[in-house]
mmCIF file of the N, C-alpha and C atoms, coordinates in Angstrom:
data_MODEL
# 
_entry.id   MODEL 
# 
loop_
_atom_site.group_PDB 
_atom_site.id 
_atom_site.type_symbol 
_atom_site.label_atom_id 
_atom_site.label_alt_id 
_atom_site.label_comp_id 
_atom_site.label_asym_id 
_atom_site.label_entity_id 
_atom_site.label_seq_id 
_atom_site.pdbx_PDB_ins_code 
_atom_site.Cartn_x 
_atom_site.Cartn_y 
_atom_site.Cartn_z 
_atom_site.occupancy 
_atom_site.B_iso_or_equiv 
_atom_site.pdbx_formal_charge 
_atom_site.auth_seq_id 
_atom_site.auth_comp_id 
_atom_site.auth_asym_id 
_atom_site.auth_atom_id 
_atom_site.pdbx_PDB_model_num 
ATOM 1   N N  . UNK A 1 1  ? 0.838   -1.186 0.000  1.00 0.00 ? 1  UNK A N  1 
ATOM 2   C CA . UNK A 1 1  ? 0.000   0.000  0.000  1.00 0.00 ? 1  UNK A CA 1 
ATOM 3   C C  . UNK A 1 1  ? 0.878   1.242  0.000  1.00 0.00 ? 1  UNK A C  1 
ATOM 4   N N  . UNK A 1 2  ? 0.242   2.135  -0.960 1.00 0.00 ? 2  UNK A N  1 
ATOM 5   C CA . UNK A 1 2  ? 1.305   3.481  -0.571 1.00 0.00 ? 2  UNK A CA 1 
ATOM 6   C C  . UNK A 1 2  ? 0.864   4.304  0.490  1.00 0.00 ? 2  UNK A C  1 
ATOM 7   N N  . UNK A 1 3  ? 2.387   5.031  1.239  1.00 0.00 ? 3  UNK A N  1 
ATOM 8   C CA . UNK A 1 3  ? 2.488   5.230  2.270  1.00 0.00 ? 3  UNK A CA 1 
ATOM 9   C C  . UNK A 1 3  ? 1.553   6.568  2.666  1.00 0.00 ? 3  UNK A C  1 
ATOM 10  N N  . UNK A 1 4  ? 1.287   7.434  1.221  1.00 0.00 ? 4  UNK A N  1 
ATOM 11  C CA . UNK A 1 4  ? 0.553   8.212  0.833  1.00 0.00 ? 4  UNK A CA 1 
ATOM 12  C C  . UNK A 1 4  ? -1.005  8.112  1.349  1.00 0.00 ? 4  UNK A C  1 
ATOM 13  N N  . UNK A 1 5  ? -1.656  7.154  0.648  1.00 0.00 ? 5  UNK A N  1 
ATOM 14  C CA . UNK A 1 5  ? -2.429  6.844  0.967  1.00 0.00 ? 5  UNK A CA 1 
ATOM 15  C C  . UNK A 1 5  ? -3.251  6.143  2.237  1.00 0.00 ? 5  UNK A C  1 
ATOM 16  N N  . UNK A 1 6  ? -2.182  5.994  3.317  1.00 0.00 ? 6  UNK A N  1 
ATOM 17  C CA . UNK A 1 6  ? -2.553  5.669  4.786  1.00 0.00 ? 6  UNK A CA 1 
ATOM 18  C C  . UNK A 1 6  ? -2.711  6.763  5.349  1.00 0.00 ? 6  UNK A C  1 
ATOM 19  N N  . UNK A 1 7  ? -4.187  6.635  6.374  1.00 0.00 ? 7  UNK A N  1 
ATOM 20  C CA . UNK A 1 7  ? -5.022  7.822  6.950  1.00 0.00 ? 7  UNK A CA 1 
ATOM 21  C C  . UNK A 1 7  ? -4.589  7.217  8.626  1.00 0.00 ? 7  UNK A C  1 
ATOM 22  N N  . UNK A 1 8  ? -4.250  8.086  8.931  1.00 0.00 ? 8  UNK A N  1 
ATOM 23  C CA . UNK A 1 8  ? -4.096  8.109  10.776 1.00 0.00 ? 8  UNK A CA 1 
ATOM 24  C C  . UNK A 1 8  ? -4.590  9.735  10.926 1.00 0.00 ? 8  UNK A C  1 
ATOM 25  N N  . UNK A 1 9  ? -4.965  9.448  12.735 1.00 0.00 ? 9  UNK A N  1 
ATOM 26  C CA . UNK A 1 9  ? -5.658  10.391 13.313 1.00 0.00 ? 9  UNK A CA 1 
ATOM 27  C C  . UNK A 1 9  ? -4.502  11.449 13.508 1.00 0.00 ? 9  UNK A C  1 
ATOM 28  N N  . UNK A 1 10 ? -4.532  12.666 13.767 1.00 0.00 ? 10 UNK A N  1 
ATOM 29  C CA . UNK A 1 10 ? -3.520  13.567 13.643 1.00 0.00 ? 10 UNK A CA 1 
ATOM 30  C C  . UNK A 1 10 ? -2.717  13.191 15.483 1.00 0.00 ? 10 UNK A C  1 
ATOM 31  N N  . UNK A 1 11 ? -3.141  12.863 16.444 1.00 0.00 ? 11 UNK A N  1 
ATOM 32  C CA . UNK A 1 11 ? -2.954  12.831 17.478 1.00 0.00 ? 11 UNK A CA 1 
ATOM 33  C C  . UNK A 1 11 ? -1.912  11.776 17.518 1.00 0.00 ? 11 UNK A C  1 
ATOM 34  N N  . UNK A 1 12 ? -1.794  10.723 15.915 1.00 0.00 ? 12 UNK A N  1 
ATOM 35  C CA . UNK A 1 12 ? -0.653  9.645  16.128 1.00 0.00 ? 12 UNK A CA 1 
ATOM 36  C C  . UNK A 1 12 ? 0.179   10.433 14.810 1.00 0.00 ? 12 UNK A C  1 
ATOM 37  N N  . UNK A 1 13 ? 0.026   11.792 14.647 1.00 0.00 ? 13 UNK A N  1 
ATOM 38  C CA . UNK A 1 13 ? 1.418   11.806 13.795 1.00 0.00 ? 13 UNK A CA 1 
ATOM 39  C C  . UNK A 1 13 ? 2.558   12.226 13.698 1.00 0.00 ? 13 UNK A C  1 
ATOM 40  N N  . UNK A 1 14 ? 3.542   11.920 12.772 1.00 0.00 ? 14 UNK A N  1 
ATOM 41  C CA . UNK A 1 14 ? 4.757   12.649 13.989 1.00 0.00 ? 14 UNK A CA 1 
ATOM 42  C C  . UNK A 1 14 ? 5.250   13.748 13.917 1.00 0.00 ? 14 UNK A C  1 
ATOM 43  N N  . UNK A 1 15 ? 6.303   14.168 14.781 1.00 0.00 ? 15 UNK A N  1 
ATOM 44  C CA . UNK A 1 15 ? 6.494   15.449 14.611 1.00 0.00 ? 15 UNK A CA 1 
ATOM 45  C C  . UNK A 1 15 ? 7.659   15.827 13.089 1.00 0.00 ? 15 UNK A C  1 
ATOM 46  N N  . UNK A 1 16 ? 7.583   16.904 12.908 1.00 0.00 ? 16 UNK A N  1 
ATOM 47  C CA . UNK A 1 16 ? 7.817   17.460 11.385 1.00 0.00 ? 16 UNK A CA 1 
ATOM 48  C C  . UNK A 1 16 ? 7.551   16.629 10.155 1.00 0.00 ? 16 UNK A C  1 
ATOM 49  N N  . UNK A 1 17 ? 6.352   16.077 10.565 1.00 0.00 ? 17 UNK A N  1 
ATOM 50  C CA . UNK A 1 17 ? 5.735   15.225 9.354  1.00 0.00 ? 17 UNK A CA 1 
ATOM 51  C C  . UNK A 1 17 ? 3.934   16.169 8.536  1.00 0.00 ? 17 UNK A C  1 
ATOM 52  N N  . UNK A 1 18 ? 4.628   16.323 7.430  1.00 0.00 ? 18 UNK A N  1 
ATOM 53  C CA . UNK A 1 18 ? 3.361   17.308 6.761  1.00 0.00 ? 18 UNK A CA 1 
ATOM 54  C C  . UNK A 1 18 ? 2.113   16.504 6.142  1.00 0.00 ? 18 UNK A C  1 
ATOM 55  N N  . UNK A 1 19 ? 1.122   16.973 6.505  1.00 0.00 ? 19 UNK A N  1 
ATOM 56  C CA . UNK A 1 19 ? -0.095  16.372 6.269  1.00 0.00 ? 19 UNK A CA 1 
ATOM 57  C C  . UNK A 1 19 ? -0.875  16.913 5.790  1.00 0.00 ? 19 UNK A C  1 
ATOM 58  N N  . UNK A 1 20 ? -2.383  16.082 4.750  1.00 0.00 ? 20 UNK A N  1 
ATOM 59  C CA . UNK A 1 20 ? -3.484  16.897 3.905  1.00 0.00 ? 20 UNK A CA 1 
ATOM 60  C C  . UNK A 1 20 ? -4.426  16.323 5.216  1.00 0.00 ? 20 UNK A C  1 
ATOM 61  N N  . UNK A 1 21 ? -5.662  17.283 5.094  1.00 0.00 ? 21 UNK A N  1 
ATOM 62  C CA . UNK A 1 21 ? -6.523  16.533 6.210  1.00 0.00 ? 21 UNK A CA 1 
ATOM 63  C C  . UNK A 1 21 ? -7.623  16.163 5.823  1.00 0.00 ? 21 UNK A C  1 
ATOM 64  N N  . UNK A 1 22 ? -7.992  14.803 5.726  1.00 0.00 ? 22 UNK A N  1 
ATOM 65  C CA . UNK A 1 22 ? -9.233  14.018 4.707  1.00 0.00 ? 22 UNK A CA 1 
ATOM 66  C C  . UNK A 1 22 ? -10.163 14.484 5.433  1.00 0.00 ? 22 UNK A C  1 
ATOM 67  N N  . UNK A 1 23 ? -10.773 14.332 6.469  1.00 0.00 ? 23 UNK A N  1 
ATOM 68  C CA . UNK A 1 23 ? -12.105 14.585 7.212  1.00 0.00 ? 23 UNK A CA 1 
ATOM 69  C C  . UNK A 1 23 ? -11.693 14.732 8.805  1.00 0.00 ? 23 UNK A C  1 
ATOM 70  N N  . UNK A 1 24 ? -12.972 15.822 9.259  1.00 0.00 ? 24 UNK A N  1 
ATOM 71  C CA . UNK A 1 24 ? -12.817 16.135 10.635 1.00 0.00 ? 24 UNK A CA 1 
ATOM 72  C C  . UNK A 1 24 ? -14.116 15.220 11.256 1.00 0.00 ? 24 UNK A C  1 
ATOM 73  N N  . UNK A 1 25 ? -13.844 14.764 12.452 1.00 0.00 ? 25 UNK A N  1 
ATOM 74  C CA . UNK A 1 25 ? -15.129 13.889 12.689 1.00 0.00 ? 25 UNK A CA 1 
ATOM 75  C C  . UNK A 1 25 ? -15.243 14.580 14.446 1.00 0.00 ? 25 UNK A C  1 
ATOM 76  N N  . UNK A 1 26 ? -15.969 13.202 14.713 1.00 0.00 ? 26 UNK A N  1 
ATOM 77  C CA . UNK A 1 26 ? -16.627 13.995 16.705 1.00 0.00 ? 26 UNK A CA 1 
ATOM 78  C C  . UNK A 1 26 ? -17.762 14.674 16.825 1.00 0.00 ? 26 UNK A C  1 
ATOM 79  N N  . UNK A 1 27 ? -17.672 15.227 18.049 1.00 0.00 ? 27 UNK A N  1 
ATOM 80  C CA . UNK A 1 27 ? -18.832 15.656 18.661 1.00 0.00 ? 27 UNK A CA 1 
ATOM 81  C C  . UNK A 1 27 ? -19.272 16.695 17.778 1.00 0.00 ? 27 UNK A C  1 
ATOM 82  N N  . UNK A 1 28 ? -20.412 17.473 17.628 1.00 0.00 ? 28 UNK A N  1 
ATOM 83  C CA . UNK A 1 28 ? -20.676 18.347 16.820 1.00 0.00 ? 28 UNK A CA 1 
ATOM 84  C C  . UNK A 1 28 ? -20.076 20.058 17.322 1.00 0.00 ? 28 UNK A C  1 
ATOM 85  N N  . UNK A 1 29 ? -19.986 19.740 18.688 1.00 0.00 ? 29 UNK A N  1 
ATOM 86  C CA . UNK A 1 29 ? -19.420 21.227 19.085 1.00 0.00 ? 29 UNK A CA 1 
ATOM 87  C C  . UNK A 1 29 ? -17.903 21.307 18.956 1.00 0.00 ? 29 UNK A C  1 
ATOM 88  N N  . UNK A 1 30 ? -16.992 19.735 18.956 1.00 0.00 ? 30 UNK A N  1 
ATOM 89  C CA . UNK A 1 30 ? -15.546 20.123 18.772 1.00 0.00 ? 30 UNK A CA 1 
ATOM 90  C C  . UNK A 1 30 ? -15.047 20.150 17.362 1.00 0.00 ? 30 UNK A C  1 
ATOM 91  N N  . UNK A 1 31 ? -16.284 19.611 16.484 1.00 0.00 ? 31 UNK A N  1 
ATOM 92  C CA . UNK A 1 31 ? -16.407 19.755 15.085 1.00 0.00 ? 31 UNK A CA 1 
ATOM 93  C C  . UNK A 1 31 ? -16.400 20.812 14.249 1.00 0.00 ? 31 UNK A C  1 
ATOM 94  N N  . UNK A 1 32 ? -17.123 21.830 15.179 1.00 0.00 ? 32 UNK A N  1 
ATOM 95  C CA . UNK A 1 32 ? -17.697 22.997 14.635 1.00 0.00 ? 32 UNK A CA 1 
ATOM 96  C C  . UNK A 1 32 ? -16.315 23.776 14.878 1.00 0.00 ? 32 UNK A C  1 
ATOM 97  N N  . UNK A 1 33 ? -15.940 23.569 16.275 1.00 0.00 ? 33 UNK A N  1 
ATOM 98  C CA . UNK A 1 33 ? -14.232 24.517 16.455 1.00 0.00 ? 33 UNK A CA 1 
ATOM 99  C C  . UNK A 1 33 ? -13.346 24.476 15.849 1.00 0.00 ? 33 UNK A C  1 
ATOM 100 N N  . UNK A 1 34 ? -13.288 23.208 15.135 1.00 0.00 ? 34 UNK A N  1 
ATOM 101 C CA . UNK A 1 34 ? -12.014 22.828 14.287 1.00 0.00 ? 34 UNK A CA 1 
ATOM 102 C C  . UNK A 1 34 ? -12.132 23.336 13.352 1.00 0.00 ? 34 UNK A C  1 
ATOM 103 N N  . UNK A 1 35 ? -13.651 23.012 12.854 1.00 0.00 ? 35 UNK A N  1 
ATOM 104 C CA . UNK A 1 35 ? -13.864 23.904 11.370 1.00 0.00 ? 35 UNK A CA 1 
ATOM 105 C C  . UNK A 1 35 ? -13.698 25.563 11.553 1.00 0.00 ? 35 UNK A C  1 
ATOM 106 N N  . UNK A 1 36 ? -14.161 26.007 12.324 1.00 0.00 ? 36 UNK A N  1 
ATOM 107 C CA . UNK A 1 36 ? -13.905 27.272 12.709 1.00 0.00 ? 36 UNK A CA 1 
ATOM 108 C C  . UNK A 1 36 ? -12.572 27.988 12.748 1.00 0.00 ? 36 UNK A C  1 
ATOM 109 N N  . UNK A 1 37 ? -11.615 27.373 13.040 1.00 0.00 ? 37 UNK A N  1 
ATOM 110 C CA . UNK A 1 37 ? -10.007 27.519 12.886 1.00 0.00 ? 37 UNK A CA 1 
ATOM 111 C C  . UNK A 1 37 ? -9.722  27.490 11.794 1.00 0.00 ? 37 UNK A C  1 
ATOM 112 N N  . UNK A 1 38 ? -10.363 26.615 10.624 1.00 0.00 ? 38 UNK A N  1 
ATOM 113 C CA . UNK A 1 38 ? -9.752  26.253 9.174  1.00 0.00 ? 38 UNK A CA 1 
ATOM 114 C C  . UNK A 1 38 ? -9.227  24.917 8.979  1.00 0.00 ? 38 UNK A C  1 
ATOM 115 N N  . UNK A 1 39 ? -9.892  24.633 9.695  1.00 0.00 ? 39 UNK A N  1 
ATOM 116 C CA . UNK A 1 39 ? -9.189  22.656 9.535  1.00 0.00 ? 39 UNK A CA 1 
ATOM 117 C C  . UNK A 1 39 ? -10.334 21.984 9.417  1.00 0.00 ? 39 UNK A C  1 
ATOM 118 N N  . UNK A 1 40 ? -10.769 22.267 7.871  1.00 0.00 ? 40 UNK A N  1 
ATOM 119 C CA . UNK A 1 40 ? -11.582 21.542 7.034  1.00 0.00 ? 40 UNK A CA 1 
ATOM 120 C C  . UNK A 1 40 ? -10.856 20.726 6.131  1.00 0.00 ? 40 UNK A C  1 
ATOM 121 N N  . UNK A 1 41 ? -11.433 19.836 5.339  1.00 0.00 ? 41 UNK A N  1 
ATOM 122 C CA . UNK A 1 41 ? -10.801 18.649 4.392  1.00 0.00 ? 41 UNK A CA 1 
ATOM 123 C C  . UNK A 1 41 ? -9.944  19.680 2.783  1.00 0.00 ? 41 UNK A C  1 
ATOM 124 N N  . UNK A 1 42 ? -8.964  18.923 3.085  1.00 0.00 ? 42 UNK A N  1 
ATOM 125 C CA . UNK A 1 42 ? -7.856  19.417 2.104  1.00 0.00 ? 42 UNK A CA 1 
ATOM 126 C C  . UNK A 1 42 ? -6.837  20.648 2.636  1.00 0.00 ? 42 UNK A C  1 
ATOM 127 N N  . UNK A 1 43 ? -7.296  20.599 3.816  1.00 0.00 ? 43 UNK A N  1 
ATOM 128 C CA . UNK A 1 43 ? -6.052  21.775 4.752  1.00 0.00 ? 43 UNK A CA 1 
ATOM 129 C C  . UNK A 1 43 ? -4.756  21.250 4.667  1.00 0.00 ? 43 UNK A C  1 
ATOM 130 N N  . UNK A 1 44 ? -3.804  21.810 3.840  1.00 0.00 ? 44 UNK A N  1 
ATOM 131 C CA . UNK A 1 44 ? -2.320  21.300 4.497  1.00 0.00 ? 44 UNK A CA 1 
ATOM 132 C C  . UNK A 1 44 ? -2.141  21.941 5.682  1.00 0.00 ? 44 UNK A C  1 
ATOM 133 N N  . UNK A 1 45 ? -1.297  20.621 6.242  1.00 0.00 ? 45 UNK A N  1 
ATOM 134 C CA . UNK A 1 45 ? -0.437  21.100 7.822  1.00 0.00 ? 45 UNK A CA 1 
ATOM 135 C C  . UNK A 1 45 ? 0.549   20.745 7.973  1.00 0.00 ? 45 UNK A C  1 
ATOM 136 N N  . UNK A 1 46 ? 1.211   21.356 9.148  1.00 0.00 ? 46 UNK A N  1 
ATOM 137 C CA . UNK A 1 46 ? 2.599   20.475 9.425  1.00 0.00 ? 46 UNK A CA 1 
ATOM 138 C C  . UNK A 1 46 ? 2.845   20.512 10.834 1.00 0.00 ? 46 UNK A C  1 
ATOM 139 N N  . UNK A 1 47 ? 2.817   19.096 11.778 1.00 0.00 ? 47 UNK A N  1 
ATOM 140 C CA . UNK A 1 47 ? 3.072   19.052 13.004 1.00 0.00 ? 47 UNK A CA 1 
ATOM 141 C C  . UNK A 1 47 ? 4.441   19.631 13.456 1.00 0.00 ? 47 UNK A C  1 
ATOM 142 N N  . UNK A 1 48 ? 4.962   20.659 14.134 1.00 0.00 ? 48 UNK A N  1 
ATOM 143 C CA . UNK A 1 48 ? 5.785   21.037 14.073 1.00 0.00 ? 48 UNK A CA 1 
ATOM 144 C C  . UNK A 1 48 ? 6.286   20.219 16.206 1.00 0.00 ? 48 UNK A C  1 
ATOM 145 N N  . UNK A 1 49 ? 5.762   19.918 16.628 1.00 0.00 ? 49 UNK A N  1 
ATOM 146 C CA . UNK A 1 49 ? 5.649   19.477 18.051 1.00 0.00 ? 49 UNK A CA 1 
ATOM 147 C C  . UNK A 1 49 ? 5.070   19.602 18.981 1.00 0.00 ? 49 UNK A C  1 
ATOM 148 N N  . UNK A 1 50 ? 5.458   19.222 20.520 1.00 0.00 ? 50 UNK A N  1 
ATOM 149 C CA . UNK A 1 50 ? 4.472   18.756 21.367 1.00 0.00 ? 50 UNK A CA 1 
ATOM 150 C C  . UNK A 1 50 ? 4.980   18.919 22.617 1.00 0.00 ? 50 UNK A C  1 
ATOM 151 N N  . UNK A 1 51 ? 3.792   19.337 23.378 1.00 0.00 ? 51 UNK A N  1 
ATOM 152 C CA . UNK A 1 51 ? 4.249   19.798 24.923 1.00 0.00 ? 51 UNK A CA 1 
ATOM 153 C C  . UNK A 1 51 ? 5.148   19.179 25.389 1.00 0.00 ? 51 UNK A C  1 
ATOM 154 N N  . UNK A 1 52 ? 6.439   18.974 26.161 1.00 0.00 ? 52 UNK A N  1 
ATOM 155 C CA . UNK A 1 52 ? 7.084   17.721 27.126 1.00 0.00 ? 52 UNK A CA 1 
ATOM 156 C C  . UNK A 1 52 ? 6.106   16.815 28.174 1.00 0.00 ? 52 UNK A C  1 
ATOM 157 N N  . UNK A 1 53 ? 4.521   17.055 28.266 1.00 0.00 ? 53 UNK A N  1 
ATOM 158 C CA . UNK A 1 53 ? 4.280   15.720 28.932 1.00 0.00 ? 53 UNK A CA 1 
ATOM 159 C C  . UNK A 1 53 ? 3.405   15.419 27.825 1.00 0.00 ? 53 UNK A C  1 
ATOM 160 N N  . UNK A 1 54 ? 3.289   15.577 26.277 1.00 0.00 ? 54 UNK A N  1 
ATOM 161 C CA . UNK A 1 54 ? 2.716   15.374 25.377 1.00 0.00 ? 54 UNK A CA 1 
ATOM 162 C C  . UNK A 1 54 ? 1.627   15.757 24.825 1.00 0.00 ? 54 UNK A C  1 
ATOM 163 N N  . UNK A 1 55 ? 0.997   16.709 25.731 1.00 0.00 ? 55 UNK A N  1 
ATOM 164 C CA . UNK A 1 55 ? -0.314  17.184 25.582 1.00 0.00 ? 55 UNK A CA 1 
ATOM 165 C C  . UNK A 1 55 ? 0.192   18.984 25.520 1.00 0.00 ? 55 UNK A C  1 
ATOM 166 N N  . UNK A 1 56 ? -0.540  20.096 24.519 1.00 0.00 ? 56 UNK A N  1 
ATOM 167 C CA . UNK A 1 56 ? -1.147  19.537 23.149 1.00 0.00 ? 56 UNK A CA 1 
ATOM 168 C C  . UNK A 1 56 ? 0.035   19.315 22.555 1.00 0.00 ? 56 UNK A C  1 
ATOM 169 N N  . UNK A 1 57 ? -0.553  19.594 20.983 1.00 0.00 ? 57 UNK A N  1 
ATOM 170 C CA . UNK A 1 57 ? 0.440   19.289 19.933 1.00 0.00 ? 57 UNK A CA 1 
ATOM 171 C C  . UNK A 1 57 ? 0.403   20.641 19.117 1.00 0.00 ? 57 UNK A C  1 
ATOM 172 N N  . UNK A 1 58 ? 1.565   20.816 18.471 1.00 0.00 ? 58 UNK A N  1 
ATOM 173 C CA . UNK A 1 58 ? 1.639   22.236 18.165 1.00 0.00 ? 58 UNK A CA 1 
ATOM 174 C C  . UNK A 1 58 ? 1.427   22.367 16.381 1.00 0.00 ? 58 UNK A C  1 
ATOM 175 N N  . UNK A 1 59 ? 0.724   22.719 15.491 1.00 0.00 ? 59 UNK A N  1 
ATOM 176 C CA . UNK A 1 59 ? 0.939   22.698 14.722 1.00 0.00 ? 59 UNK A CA 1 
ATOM 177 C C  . UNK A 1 59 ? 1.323   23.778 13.821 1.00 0.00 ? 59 UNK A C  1 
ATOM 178 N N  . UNK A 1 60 ? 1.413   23.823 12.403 1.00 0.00 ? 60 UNK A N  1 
ATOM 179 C CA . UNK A 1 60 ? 1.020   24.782 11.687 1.00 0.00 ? 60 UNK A CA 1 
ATOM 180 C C  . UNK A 1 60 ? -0.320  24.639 10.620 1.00 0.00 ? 60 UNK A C  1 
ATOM 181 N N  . UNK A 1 61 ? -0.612  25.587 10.293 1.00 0.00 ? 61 UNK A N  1 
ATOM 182 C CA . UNK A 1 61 ? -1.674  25.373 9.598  1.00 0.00 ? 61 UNK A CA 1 
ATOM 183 C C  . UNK A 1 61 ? -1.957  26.478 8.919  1.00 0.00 ? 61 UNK A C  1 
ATOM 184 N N  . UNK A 1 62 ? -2.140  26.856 7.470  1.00 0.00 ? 62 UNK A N  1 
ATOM 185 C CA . UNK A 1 62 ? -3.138  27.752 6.845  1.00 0.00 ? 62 UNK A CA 1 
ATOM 186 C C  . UNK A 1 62 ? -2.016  28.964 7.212  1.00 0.00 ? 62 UNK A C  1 
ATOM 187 N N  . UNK A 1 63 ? -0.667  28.845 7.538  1.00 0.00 ? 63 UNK A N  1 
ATOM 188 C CA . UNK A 1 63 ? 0.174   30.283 7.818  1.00 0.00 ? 63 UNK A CA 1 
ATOM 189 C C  . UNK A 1 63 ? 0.191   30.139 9.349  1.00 0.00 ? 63 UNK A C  1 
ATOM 190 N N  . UNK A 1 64 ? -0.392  29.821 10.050 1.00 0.00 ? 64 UNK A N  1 
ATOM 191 C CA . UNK A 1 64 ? -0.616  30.297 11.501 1.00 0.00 ? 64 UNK A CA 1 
ATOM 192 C C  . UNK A 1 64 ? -0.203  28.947 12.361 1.00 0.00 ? 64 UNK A C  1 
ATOM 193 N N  . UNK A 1 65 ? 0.455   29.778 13.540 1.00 0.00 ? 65 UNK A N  1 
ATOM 194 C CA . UNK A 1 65 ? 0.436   28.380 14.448 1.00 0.00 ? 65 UNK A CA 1 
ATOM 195 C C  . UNK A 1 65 ? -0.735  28.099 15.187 1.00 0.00 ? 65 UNK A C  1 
ATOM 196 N N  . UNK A 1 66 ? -0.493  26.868 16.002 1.00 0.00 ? 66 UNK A N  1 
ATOM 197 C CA . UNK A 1 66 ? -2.496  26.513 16.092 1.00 0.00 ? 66 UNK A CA 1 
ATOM 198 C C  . UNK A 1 66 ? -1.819  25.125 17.298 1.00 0.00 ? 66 UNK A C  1 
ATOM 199 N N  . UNK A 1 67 ? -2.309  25.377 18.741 1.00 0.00 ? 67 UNK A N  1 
ATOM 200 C CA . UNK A 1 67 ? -1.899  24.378 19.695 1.00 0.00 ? 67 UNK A CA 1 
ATOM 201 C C  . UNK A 1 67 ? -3.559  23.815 19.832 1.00 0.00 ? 67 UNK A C  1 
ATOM 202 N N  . UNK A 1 68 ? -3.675  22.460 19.848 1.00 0.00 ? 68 UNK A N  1 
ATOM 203 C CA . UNK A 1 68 ? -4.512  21.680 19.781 1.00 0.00 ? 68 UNK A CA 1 
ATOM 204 C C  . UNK A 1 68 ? -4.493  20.271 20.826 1.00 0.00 ? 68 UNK A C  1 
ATOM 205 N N  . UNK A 1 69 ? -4.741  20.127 21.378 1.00 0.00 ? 69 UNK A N  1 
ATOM 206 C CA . UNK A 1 69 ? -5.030  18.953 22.824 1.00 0.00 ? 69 UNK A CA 1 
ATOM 207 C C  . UNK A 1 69 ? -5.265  17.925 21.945 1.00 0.00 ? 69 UNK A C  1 
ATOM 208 N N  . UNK A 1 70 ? -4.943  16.752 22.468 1.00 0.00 ? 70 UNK A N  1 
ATOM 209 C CA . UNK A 1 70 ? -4.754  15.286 21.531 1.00 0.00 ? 70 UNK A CA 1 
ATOM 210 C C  . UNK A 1 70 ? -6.140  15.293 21.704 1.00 0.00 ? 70 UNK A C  1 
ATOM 211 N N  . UNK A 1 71 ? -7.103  14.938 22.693 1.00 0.00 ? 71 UNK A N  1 
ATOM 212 C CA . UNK A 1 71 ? -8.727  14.909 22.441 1.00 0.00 ? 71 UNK A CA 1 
ATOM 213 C C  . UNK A 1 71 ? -9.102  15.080 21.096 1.00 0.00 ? 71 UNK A C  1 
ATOM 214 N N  . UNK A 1 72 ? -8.653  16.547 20.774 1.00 0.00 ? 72 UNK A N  1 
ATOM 215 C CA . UNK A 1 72 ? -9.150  17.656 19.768 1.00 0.00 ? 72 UNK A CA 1 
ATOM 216 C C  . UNK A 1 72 ? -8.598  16.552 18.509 1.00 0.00 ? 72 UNK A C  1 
ATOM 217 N N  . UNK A 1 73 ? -7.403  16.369 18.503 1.00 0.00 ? 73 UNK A N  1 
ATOM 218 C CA . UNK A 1 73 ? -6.372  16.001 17.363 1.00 0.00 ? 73 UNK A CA 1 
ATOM 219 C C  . UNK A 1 73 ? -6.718  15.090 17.224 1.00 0.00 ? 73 UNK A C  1 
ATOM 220 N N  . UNK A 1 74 ? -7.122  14.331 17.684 1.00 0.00 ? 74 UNK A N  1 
ATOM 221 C CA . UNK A 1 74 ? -7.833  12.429 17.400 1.00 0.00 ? 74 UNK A CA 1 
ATOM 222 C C  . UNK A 1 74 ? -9.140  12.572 16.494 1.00 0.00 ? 74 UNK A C  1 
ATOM 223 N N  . UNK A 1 75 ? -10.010 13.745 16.452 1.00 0.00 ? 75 UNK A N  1 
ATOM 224 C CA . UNK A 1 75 ? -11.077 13.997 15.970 1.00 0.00 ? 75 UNK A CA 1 
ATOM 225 C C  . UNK A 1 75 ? -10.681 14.256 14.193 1.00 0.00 ? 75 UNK A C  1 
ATOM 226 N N  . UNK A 1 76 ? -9.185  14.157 13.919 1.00 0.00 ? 76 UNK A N  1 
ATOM 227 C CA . UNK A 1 76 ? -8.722  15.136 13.078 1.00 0.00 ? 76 UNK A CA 1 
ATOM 228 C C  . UNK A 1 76 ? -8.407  13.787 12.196 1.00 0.00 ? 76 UNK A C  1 
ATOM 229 N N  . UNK A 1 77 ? -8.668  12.930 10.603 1.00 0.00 ? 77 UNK A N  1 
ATOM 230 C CA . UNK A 1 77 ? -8.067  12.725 10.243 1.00 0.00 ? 77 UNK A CA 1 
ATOM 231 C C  . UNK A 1 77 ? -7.000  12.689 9.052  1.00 0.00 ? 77 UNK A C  1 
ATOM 232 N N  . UNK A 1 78 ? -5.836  12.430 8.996  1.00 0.00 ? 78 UNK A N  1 
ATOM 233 C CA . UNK A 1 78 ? -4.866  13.251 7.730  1.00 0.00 ? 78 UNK A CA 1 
ATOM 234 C C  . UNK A 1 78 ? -4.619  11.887 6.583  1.00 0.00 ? 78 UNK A C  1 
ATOM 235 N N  . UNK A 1 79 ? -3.657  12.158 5.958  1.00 0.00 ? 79 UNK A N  1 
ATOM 236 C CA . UNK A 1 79 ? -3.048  11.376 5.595  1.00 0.00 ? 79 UNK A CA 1 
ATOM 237 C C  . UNK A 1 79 ? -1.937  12.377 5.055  1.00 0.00 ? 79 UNK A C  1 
ATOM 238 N N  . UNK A 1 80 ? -0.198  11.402 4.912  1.00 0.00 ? 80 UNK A N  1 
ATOM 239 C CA . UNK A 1 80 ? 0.722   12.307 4.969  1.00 0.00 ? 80 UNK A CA 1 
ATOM 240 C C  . UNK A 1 80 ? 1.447   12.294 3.416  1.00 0.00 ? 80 UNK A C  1 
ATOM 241 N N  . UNK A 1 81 ? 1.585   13.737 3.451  1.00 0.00 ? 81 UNK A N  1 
ATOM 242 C CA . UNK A 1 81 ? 1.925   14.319 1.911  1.00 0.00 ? 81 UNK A CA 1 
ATOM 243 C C  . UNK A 1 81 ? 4.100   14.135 2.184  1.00 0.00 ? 81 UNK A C  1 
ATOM 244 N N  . UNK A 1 82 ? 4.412   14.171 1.085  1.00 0.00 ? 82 UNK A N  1 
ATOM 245 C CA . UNK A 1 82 ? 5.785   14.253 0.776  1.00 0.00 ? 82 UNK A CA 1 
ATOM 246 C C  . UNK A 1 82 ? 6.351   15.574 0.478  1.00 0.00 ? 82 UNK A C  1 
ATOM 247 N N  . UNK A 1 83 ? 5.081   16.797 0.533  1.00 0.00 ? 83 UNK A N  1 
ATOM 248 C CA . UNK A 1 83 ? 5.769   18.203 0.290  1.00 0.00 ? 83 UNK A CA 1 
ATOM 249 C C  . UNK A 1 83 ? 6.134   19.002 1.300  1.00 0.00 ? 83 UNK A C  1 
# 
């Protein structure tokens, strides 16, 4: 399978690894926040890192940085680009 084409939740991905984001899923109110930020389907991102006790995770996104709690980030899923 290409490596391309494998979807994990953003909360398992790693750090300085760049990602497209296929679909946001969850509750309808942490749904609505995410979308609200700009992390709708086809957002590039790039995990740039993560608190020292792991919680949140820091990303980039859309130009902007954007700290997000794994809860949040599990709701999120990507699959990872090579650009």
């Amino acid at each position: 399978m290409n490596k391309e084409l494998k979807e994990l939740k953003l909360a398992n991905a790693r750090i300085g690894g760049k990602y497209i984001v296929v679909r946001v899923d969850g509750p309808a109110l942490v749904k609505r926040r995410l979308l609200d930020m700009g992390i709708i389907s086809g957002t590039k991102l790039e995990v740039v890192g993560v608190a020292p006790l792991g919680d949140p995770l820091h990303i980039k996104a859309r130009g902007y940085d954007l700290t997000l709690r794994l809860d949040e980030a599990s709701n999120i899923v990507v699959r990872e680009i090579s650009e």
